[in-house]
LUMTILO-818992 format. One record per residue: x, y, z of N, C-alpha, C in turn. Coordinates in Angstrom, 1 decimal. Example, Ala and Ser with C-alpha at 12.3 -4.5 7.8 and 13.67 -1.06 7.14 Angstrom:
2
PT    n_xx    n_yy    n_zz   ca_xx   ca_yy   ca_zz    c_xx    c_yy    c_zz
PT    13.2    -5.7     7.8    12.3    -4.5     7.8    13.2    -3.3     7.8
PT    12.8    -2.2     7.1    13.7    -1.1     7.1    12.9     0.0     7.9
END
This chain:
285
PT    n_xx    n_yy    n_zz   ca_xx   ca_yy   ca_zz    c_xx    c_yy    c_zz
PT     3.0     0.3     6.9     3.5     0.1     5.5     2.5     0.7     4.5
PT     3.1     1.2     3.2     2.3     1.8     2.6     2.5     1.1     1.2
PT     0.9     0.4     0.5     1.4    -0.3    -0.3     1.5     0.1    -1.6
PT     2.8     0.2    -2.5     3.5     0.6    -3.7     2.2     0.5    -4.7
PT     1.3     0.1    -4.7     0.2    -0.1    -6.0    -0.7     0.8    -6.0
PT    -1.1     1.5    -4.3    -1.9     2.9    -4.0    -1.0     3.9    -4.4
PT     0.6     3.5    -4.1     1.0     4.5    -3.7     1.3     5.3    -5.2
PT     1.3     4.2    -6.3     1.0     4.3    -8.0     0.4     5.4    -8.2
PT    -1.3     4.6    -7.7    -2.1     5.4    -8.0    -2.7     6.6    -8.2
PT    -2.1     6.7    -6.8    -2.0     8.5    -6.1    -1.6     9.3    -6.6
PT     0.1     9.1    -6.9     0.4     9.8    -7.9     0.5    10.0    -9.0
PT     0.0     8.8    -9.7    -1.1     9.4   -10.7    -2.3    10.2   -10.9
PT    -2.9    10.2    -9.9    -4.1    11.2    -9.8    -3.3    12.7    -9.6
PT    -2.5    12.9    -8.8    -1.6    13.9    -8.0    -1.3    14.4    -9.6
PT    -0.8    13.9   -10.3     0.5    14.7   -11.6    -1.2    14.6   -12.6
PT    -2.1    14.2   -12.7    -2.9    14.1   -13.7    -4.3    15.3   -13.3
PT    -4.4    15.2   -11.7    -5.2    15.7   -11.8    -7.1    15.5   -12.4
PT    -6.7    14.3   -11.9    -8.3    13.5   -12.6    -7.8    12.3   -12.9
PT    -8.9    11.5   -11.9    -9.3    10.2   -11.8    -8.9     9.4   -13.3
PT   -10.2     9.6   -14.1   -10.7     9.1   -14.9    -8.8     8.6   -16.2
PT    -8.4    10.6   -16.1    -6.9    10.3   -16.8    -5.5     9.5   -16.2
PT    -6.1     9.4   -14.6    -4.9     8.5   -14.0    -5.4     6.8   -14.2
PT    -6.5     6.7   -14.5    -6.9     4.9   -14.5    -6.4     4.8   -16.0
PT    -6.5     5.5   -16.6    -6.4     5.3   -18.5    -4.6     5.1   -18.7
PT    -4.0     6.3   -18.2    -2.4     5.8   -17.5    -2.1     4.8   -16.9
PT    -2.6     4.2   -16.2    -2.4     3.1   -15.7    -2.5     1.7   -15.7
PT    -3.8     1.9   -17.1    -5.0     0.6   -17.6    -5.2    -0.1   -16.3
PT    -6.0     0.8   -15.6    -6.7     0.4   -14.9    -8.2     1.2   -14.6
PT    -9.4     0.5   -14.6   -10.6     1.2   -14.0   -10.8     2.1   -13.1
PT   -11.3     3.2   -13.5   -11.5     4.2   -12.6   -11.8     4.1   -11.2
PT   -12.8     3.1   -10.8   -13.3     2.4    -9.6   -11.7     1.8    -9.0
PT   -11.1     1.1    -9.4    -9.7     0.6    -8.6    -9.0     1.4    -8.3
PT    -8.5     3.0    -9.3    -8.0     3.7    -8.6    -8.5     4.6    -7.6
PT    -9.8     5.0    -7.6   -10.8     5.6    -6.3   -10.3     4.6    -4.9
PT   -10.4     3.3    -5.2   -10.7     2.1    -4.2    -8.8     2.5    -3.6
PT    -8.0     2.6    -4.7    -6.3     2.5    -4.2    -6.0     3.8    -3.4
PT    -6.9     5.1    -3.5    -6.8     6.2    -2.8    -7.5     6.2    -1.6
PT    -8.6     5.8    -1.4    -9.2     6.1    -0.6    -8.4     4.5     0.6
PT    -7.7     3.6     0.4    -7.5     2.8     1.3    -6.4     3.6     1.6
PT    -5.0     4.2     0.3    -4.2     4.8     1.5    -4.1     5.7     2.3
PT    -5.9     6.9     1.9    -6.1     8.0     2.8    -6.8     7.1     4.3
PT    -7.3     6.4     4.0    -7.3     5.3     5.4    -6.1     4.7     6.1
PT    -4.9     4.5     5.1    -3.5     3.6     6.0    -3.0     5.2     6.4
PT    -2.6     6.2     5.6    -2.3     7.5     6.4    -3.0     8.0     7.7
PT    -4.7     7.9     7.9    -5.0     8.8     8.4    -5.3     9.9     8.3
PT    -4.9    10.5     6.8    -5.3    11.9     6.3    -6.3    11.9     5.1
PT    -6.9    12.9     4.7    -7.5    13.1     3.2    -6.4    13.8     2.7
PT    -6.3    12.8     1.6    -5.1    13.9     0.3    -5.8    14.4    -0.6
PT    -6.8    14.2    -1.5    -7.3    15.2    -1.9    -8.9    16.0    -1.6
PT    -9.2    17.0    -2.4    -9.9    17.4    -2.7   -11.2    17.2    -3.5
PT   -11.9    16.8    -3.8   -12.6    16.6    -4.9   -14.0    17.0    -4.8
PT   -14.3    18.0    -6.1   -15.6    18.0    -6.6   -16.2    17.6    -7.9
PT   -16.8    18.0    -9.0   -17.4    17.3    -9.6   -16.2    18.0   -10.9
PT   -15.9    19.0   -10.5   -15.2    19.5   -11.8   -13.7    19.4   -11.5
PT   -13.1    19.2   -10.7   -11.9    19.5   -10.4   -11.0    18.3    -8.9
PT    -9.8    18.1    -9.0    -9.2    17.7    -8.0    -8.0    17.9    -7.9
PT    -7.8    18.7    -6.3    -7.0    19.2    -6.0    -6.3    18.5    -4.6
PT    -4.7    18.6    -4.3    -3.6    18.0    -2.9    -4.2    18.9    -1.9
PT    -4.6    18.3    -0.6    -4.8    18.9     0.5    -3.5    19.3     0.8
PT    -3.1    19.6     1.9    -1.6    19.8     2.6    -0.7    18.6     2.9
PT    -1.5    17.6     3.7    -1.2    16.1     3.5    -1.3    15.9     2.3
PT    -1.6    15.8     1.5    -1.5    15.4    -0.2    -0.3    15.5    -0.7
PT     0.4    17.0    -0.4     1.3    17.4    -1.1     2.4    17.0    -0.6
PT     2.3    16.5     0.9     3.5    16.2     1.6     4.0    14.6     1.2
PT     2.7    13.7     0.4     2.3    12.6     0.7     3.2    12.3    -0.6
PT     2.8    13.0    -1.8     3.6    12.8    -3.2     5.4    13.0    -2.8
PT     5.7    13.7    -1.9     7.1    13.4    -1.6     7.4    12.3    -1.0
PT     7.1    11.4    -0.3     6.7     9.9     0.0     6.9     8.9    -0.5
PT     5.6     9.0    -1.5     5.1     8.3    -2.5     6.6     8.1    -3.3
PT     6.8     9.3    -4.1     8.1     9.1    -5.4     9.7     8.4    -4.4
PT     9.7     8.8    -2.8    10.9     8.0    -3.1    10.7     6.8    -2.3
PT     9.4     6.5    -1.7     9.6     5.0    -2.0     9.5     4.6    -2.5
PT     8.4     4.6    -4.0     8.7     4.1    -5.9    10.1     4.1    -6.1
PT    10.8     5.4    -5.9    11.8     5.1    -6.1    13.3     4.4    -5.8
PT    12.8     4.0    -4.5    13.6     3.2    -3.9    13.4     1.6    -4.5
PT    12.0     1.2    -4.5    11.6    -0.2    -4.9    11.9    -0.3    -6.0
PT    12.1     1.0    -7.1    12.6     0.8    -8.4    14.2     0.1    -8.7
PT    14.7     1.1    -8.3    16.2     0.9    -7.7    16.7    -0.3    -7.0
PT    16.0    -0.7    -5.8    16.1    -2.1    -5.4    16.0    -3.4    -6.7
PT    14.6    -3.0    -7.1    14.4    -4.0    -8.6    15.7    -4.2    -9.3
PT    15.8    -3.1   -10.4    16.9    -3.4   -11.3    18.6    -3.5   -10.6
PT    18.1    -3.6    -9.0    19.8    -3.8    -8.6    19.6    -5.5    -8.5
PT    18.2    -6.0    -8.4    18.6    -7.5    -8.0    18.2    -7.9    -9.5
PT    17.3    -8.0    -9.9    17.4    -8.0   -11.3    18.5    -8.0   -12.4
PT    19.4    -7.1   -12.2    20.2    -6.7   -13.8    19.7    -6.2   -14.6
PT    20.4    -5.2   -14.7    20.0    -4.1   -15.9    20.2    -5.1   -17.3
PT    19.2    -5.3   -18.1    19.6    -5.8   -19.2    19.6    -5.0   -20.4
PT    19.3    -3.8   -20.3    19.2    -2.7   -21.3    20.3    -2.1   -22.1
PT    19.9    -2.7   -23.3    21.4    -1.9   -24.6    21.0    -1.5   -25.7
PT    21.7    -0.5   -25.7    21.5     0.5   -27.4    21.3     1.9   -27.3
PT    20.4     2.4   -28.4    20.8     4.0   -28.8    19.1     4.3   -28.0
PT    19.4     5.0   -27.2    18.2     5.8   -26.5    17.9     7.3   -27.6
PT    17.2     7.7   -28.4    17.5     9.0   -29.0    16.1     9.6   -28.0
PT    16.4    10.8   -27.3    15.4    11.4   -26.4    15.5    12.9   -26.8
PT    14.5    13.1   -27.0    14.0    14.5   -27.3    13.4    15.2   -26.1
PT    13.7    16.5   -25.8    12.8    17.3   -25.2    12.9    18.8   -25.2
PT    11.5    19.5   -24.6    11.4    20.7   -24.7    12.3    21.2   -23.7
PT    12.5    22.6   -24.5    13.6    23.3   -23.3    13.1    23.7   -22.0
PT    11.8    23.5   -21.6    11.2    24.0   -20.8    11.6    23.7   -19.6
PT    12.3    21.6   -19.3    12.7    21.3   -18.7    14.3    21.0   -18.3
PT    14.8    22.3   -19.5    16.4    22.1   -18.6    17.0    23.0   -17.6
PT    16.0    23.9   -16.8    16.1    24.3   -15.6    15.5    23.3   -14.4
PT    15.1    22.4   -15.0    14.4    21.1   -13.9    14.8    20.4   -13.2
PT    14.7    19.4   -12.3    15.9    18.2   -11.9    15.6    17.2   -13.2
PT    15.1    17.6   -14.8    15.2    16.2   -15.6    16.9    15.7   -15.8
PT    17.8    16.8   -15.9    19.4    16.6   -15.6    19.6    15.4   -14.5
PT    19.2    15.8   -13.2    19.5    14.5   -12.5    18.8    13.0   -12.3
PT    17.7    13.4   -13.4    17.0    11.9   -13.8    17.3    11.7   -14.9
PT    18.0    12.2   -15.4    18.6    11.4   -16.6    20.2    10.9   -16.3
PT    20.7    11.7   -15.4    21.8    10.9   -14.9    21.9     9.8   -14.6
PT    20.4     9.8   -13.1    20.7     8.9   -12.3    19.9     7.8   -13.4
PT    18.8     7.8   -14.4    18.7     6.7   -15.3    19.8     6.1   -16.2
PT    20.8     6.8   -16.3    22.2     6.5   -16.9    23.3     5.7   -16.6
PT    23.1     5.6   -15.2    23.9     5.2   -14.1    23.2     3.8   -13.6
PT    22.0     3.7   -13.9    21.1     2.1   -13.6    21.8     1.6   -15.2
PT    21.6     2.4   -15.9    21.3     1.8   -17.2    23.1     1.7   -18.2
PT    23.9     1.1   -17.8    25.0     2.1   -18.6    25.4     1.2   -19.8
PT    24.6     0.4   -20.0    24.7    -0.1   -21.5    23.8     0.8   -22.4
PT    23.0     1.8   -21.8    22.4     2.3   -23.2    23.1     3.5   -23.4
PT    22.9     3.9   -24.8    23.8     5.4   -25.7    22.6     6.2   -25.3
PT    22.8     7.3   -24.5    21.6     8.5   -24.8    22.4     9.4   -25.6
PT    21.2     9.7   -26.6    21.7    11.2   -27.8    20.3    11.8   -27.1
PT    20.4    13.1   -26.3    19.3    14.6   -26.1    19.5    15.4   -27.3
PT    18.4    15.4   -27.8    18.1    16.6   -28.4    16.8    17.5   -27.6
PT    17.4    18.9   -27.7    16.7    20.0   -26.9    16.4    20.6   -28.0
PT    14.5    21.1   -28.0    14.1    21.8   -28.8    12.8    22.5   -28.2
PT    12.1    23.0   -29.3    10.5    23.6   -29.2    10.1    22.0   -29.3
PT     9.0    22.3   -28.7     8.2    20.9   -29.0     7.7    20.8   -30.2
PT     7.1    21.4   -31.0     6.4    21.0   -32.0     7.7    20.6   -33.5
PT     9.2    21.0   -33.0    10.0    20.5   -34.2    10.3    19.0   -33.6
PT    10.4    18.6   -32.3    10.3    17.4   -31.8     9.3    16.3   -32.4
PT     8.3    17.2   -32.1     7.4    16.1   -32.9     7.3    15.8   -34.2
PT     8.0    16.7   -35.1     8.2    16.5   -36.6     9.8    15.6   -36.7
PT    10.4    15.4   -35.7    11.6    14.5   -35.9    11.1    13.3   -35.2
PT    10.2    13.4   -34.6     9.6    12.3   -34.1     8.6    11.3   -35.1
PT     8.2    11.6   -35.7     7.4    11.3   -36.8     8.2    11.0   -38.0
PT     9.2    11.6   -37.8    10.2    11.3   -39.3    10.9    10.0   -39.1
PT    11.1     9.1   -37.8    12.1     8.7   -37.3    13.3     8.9   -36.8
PT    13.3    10.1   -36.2    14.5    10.8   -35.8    14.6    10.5   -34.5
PT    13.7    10.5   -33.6    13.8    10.6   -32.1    13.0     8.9   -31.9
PT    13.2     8.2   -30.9    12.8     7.6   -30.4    11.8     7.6   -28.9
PT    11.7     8.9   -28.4    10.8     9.1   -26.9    10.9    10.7   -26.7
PT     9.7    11.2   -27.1     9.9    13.0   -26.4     9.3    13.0   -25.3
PT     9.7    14.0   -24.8     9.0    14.9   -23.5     8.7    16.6   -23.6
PT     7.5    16.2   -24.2     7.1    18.0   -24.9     5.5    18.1   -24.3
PT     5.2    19.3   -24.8     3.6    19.3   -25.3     2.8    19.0   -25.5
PT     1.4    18.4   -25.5     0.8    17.4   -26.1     0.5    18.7   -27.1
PT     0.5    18.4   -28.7     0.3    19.0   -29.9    -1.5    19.3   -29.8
PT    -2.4    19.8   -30.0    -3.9    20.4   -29.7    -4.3    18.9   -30.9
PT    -5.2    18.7   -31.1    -5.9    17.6   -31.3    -5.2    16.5   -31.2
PT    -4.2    15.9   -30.4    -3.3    14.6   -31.1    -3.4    14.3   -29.3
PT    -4.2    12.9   -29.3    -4.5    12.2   -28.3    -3.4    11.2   -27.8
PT    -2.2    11.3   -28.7    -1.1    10.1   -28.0    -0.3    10.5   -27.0
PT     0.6     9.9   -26.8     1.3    10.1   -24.9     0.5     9.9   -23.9
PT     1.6     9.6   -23.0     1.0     9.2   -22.0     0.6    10.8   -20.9
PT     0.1    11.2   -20.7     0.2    12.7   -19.6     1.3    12.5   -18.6
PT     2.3    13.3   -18.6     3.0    13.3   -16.9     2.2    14.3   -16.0
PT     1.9    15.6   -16.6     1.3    16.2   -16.0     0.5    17.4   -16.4
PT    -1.1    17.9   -15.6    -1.4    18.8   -16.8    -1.2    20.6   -16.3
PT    -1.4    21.5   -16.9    -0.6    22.9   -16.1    -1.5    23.8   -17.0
PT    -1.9    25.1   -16.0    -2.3    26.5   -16.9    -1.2    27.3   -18.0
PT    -1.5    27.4   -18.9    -0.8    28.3   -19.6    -1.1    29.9   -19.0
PT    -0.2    30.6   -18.6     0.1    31.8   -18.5     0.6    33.2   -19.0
PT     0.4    34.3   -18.9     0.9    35.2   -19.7     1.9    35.8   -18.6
PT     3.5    35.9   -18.9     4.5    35.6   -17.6     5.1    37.0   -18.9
PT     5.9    37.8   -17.4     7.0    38.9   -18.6     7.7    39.3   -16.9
PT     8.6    40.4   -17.0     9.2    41.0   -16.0     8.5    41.5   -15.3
PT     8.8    41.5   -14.2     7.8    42.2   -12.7     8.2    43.9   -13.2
PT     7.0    44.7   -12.9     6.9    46.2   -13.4     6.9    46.4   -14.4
PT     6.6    45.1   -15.8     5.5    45.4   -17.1     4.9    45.7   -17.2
PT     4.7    47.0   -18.1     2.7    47.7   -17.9     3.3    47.6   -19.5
PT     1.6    47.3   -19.5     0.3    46.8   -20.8    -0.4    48.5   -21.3
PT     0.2    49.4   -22.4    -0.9    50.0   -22.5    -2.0    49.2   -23.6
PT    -2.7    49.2   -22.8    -4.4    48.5   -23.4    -5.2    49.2   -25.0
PT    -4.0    50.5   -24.4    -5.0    51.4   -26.4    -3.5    50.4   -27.1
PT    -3.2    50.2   -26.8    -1.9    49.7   -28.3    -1.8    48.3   -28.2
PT    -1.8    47.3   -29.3    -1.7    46.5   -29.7    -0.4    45.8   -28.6
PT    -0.7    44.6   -28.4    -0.3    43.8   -27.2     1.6    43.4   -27.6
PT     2.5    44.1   -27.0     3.3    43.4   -27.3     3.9    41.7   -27.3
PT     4.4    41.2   -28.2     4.3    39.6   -27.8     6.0    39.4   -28.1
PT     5.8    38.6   -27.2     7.9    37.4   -27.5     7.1    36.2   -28.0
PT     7.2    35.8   -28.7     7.2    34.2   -29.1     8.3    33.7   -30.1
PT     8.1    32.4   -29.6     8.8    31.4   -30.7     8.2    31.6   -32.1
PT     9.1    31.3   -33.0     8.9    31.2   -34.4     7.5    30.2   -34.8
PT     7.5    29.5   -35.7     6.2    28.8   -35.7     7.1    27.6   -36.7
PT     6.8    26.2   -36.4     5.4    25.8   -35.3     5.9    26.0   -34.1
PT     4.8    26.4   -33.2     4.9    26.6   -31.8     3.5    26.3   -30.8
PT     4.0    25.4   -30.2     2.4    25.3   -29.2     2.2    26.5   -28.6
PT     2.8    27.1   -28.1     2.9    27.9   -27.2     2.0    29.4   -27.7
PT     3.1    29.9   -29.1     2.6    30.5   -30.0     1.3    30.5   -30.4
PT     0.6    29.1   -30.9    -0.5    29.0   -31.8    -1.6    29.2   -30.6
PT    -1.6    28.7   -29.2    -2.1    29.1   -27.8    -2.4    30.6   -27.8
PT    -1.3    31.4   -27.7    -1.2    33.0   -27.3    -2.3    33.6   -28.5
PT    -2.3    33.3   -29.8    -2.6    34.1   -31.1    -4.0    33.9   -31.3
PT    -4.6    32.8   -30.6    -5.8    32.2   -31.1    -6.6    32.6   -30.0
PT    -5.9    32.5   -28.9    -6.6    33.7   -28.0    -7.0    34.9   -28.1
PT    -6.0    35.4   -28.8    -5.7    37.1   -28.6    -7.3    37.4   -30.2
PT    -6.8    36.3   -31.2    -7.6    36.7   -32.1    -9.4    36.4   -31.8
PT    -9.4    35.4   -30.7   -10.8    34.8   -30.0   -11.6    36.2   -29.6
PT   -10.4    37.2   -29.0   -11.0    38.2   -28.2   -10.8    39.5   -29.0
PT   -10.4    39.1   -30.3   -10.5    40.9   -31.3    -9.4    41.3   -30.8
PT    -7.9    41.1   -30.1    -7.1    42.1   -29.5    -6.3    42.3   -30.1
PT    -6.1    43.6   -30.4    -4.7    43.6   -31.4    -3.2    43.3   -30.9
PT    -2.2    42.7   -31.6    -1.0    42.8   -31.4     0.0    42.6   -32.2
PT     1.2    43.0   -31.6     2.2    43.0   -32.3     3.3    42.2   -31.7
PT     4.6    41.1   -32.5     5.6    41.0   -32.2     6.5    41.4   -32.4
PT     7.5    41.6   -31.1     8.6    42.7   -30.6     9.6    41.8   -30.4
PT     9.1    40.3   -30.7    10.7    39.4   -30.7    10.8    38.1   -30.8
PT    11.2    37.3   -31.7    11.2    36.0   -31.8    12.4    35.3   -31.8
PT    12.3    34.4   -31.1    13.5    33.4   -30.7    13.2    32.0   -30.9
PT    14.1    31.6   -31.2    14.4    30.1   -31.1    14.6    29.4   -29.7
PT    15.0    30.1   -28.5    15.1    29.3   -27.0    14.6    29.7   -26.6
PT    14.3    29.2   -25.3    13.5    30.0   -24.5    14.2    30.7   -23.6
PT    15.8    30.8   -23.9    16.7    31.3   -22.6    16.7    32.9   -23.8
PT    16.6    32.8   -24.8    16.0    33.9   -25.8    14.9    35.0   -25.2
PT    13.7    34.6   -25.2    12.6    34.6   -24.9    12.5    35.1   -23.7
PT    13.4    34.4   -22.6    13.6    35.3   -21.5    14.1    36.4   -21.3
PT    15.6    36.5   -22.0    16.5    37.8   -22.2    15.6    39.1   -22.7
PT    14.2    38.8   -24.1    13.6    39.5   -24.1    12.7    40.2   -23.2
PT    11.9    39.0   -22.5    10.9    39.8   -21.6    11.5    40.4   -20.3
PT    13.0    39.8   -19.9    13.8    40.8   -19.0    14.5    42.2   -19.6
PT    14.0    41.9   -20.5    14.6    43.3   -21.0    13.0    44.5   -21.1
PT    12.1    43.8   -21.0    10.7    44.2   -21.0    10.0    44.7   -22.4
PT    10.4    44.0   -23.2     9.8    44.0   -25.0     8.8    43.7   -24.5
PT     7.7    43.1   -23.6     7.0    42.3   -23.7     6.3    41.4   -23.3
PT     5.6    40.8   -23.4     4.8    39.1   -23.0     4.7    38.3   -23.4
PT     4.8    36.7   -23.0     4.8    35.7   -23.6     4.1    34.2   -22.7
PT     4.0    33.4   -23.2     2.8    33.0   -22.9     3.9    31.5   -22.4
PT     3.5    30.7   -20.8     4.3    29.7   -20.6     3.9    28.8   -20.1
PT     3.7    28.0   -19.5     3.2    27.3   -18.6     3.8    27.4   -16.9
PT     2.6    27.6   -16.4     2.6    28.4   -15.0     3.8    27.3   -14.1
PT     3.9    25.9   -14.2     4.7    25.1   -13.2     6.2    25.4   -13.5
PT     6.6    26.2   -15.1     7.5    25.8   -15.5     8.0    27.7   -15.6
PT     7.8    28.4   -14.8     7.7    29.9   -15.5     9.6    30.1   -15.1
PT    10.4    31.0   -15.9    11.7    31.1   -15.7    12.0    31.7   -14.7
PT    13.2    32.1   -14.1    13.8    32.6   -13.0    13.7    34.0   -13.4
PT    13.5    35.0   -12.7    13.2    36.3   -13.2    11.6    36.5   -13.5
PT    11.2    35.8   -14.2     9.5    36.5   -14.9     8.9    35.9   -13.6
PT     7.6    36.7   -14.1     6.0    35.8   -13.0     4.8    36.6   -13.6
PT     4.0    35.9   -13.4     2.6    36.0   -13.9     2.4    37.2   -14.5
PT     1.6    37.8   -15.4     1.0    39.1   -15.3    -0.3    39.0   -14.4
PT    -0.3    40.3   -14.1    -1.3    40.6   -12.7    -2.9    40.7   -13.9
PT    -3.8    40.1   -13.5    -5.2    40.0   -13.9    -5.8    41.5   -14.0
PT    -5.5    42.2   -13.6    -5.5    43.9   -13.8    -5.6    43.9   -15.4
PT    -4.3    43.2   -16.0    -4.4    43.7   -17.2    -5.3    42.8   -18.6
PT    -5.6    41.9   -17.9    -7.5    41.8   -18.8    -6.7    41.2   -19.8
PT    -5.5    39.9   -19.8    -5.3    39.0   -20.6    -6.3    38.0   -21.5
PT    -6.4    37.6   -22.4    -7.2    36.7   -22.3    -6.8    35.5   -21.9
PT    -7.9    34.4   -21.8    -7.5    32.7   -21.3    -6.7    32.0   -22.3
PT    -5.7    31.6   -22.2    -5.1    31.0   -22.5    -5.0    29.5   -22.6
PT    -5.5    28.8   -21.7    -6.1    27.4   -21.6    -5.2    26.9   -20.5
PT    -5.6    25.6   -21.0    -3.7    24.6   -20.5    -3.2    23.9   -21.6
PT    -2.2    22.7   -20.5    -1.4    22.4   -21.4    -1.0    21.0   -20.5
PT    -1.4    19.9   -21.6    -0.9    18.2   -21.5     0.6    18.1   -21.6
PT     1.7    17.7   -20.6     2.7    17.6   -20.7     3.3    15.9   -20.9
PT     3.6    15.2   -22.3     3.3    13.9   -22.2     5.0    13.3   -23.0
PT     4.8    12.1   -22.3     5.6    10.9   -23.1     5.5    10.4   -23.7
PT     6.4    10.5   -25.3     5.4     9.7   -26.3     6.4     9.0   -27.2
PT     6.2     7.9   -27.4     7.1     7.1   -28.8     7.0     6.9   -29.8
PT     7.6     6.6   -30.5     7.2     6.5   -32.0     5.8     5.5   -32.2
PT     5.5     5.6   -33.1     4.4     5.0   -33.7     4.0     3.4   -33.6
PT     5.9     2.7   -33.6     5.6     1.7   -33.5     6.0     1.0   -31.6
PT     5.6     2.4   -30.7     5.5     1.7   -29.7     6.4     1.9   -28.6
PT     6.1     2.0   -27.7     7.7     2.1   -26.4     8.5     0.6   -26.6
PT     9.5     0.1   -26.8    10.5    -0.5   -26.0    11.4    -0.4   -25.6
PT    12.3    -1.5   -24.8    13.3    -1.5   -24.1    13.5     0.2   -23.5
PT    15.2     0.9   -24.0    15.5     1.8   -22.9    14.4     3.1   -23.4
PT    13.6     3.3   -24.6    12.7     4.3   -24.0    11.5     3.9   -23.7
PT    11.1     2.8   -23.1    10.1     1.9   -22.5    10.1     2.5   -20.6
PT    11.1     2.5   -20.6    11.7     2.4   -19.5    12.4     4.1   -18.9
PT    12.8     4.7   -19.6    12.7     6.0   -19.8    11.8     6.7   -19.8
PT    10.6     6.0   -20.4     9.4     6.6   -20.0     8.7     6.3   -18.7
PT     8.9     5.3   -18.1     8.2     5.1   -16.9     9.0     5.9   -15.9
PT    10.1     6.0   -15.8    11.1     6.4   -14.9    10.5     7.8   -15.1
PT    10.1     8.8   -16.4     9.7    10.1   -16.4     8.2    10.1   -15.6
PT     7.5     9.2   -16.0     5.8     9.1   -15.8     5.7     8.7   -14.0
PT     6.6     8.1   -13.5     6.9     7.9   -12.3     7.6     9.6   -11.5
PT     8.2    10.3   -11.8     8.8    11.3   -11.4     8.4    12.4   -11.8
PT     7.4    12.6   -12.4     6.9    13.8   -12.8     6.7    15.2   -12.3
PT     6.2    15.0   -11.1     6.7    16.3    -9.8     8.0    16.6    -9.8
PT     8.7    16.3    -9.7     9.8    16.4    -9.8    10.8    17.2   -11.0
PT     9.7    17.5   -12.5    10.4    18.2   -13.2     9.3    19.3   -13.4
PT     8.5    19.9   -12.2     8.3    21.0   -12.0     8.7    22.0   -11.4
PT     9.1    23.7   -11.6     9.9    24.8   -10.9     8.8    24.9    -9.5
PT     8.1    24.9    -9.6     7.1    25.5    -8.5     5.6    24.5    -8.8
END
């Protein structure tokens, strides 16, 4: 038996990637989640991860183990609110970035729909950063975007490199100013690529700006270009540029759940654990 409170743990550490950010998700001490991993890498028999002083990484058992993990949570979840009763009613308004509607978030919002069918869900799909300004206004009640660069709120689902992604057989000439696809501004994504490029003196130019990212892709398959994404979430068609071409670092990127100001309850309380619980799950690769 593998017990549901490690099995928490774990994958929290798994989608966070550091200790210290999975105890703070969890409010619990860093020491109890060490203590919750290392008993289930004892009830398995394997080491799941990796760890050095800067970094932690899924062994092979690790990675096998987060598939495990999510559907027995998910099972025990499901069990709960079948003997329980759903008691959840009203207007769910849920925001998110487009990044995730090539994801399975479609069949977790279904199957949350289908526990839950006294609540109203209204999606709105956007850039993150106009999310967060409807969010702030009182428009949205729970996004799933970006974490914005200085703004410490949400909970992390998971954290990811930002990348510089365009069509396979894009060449970079290096004497001319960088072609770029971005989104309009505000844009996380955007303000990432620019402050880079300007960190390292590189000149460039934009060759196309869009409002979607199904935009954004039509561009770089048409090869205007590069654009800057996050590596778990890169579209069908593009992939990485090759390190040949002397990009600069781009960083990463906090992918979080966050509520209004005055707080998670009821169905985006619950919305959000069901995301923070499933997190793997709304990654391409």
């Amino acid at each position: 038996m593998l017990d549901p409170t490690h099995l928490q743990s774990f994958l929290a550490v798994a989608q966070a990637r550091n200790f210290t950010e999975a105890a703070r998700r969890l409010g619990l001490q860093q020491s109890t989640v060490s203590q919750h991993v290392r008993k289930l890498e004892d009830a398995a028999g394997r080491r799941l991860f990796v760890r050095d002083t800067h970094s932690v990484a899924l062994t092979p058992d690790g990675e096998a183990m987060t598939g495990f993990a999510q559907s027995i949570l998910e099972a025990n979840e499901r069990a709960r609110r079948w003997f329980a009763g759903s008691q959840l009613r009203g207007r769910l308004r849920f925001g998110t970035s487009e990044d995730f509607v090539a994801t399975r978030l479609p069949e977790l919002l279904r199957d949350f729909m289908r526990e839950h069918s006294g609540v109203e869900l209204e999606l709105t799909v956007g850039v993150s950063a106009v999310l967060y300004d409807r969010l702030d206004a009182g428009e949205l009640d729970l996004l799933l975007a970006k974490r914005r660069a200085g703004d410490e709120r949400g909970q992390i689902v998971w954290r990811d490199r930002l990348a510089w992604i365009g069509a396979a057989g894009t060449w970079i000439d290096p004497a001319q100013p960088l072609p770029l696809i971005l989104y309009p501004a505000p844009s996380i994504t955007r303000s990432s690529a620019l402050e880079a490029l300007e960190r390292e003196g590189r000149a460039w130019r934009i060759t196309c700006t869009s409002r979607s990212l199904s935009g954004l892709r039509a561009a770089a398959l048409a090869g205007l270009g590069v654009t800057v994404h996050a590596r778990g979430l890169i579209p069908d068609g593009l992939q990485e540029m090759p390190a040949t071409m002397r990009l600069p670092d781009v960083g990463e990127v906090a992918f979080v759940v966050q509520g209004a100001r005055q707080g998670l309850r009821g169905p985006a309380a619950a919305l959000a654990q069901t995301i923070l619980a499933s997190g793997d799950r709304l990654q391409r690769s």
